[in-house]
N, C-alpha and C positions, 0 to 999 in steps of 0.2 A: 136155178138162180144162185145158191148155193154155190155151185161150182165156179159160176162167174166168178163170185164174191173173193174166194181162196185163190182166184187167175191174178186178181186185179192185186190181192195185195203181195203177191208171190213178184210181182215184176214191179212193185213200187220198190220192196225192197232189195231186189238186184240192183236198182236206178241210186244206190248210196252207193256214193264212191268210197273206195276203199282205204282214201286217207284219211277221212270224215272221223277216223277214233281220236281221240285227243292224244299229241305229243308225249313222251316220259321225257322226263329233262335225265342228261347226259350223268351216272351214276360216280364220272371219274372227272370232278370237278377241276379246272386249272391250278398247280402250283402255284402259288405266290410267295414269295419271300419277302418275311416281315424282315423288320426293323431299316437299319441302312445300311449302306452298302461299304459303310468304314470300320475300323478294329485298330486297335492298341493292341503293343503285346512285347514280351522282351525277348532276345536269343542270346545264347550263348554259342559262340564257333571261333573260331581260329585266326579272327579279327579281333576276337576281346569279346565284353561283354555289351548288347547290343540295347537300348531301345528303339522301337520300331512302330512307324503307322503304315497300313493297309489301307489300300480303296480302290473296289471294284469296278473295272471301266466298262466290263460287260460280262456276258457269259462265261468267254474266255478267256478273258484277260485280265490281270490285278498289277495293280501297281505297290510296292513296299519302299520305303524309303526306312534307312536307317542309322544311327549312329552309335557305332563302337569305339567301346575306351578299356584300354586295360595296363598294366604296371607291373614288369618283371624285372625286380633286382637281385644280384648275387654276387660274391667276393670272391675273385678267380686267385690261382697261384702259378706262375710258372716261372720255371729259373730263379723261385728265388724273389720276382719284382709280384707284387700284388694290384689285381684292377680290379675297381669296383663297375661292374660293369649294369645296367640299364638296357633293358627291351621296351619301348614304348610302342601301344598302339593307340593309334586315332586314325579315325575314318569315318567321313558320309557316305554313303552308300543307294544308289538309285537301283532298282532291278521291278524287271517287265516280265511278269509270270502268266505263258501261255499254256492252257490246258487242253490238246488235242480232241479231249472226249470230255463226257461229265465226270470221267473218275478222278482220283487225285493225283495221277502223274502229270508231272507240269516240267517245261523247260523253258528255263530262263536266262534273263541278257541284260545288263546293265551296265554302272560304271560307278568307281568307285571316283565321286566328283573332288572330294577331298581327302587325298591319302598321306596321311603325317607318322607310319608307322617308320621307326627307327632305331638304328642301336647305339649306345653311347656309352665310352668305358674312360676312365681317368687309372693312369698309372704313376706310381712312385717309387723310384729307384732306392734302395736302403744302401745307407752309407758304406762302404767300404765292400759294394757288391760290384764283382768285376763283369764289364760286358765287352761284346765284341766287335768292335768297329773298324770292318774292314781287314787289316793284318794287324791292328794293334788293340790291345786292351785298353780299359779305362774304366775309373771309377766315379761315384756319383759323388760333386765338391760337397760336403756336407754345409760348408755356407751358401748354397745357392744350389740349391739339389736340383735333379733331373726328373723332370717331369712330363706324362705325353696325355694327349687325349685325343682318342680316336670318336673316331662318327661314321656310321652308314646311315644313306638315306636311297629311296628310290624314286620313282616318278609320284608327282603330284595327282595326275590324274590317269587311273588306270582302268581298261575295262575286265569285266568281269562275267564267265558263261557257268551256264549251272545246270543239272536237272537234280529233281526231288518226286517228295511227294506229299500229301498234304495239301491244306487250302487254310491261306490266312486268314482270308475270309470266307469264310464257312456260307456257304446257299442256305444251309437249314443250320436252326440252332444256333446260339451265340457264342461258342467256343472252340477253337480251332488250333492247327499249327501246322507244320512247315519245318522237314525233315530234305537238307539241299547238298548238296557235294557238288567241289566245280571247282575252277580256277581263276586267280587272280592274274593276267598280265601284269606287272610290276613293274618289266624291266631289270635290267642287272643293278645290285646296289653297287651306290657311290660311294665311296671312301675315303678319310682325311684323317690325318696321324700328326697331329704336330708335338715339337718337343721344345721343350722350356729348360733352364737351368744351363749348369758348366759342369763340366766333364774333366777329371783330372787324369793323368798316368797313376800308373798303381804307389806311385815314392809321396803323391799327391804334392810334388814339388810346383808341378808344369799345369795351370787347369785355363779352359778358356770356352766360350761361349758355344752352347753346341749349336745355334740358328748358323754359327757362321763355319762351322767341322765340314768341309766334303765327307768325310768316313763317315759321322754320326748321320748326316743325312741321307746318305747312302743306304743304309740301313734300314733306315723312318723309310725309305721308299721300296723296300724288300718288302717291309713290315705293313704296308698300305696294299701291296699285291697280294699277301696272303692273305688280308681279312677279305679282300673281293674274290679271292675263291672261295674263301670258306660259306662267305654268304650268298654264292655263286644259286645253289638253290631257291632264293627269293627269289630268280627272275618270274618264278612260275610259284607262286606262291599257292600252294592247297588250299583251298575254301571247303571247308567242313560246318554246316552252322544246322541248328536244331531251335525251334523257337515255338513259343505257345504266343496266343492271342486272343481276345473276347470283342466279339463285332457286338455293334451298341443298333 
């Protein structure tokens, strides 16, 4: 009877199925990323000095939108004429940050929606300074001196490609940045030179208006060619930019 008894409960318990033990819940619980999914933050790069918003469109993609301002003046010499010359930057800035993997190498694509950088120089002739227009000399009339102001400017709207590394918006943790090298399409700068005032022979007997001198313009139009080579390197303008940020 005995024997029975150890039979009966030996194959009740083979008859428990073997998932019958209770679950362990899963020890590597899901990611979540707190907070939200946008960041403030400024850069500094080759545009000027930037502020900037971030906002993640998904895993791999971030959007930055940004605006850079920045102000370079300085007092050139040559021949003798003095220009105060001016480097202006302004620029909005759109770019599309794709990140191939979870690490932080990302390449990016955007455009520069509003691009206002530009150079701007005012020159003044010093009286009894002799210049050369064409085969003949002349000097600046001291009552009505000679005067030029040039300009470069480039396209309004330019695109812009880039890789880096970094995340402006940071998956984990609320503090981030964005380390980019790339370039600006710009285009070649434009250039304008015009000149004001009258122009005398060296006896400053003979002076007369330089708008209306073939020689003197001739010259303003030498002098317009060499600043669009010199500037001839903005078509491809280097983007270099470095930026910190804090997602909220």
């Amino acid at each position: 009877m005995a024997t029975w008894t150890v039979a009966l409960g030996l194959s009740a318990a083979m008859r428990q199925p073997l998932y019958a033990q209770p679950c362990q819940p899963n020890s590597e619980p899901a990611i979540k990323v707190a907070g939200t999914p946008f960041a403030l933050g400024f850069t500094a790069s080759t545009l000027g000095l930037g502020v900037d918003a971030g906002l993640r469109l998904s895993h791999r993609f971030n959007l930055r939108v940004s605006f850079n301002r920045f102000n370079y003046s300085r007092t050139l010499s040559s021949n003798g004429i003095n220009y105060a010359s001016a480097f202006r930057l302004r620029s909005l800035e759109t770019l599309v940050d794709w990140f191939p993997s979870r690490r932080s190498f990302h390449l990016s694509g955007g455009l520069l929606v509003y691009n206002g950088n530009h150079m701007a120089a005012n020159a003044v002739v010093p009286n009894n300074q002799l210049l050369d227009a064409g085969d003949e000399n002349v000097i600046s009339n001291p009552m009505d001196p000679i005067q030029g102001k040039a300009s470069s400017v480039v396209r309004v709207v330019a695109p812009v490609v880039a890789i880096g590394f970094g995340n402006f918006v940071p998956r984990a943790g609320h503090v981030g940045y964005s380390i980019d090298l790339g370039v600006v399409f710009q285009g070649a700068p434009h250039s304008t030179l015009a000149l004001t005032g009258s122009a005398c022979d060296p006896s400053g007997e003979f002076c007369a208006n330089v708008a209306g001198d073939p020689s003197v313009q001739g010259e303003a139009a030498a002098a317009r060619q060499t600043i669009n080579n010199e500037l001839f390197f903005m078509k491809y303008y280097p983007f270099v930019s470095f930026g910190v940020s804090y997602r909220f």
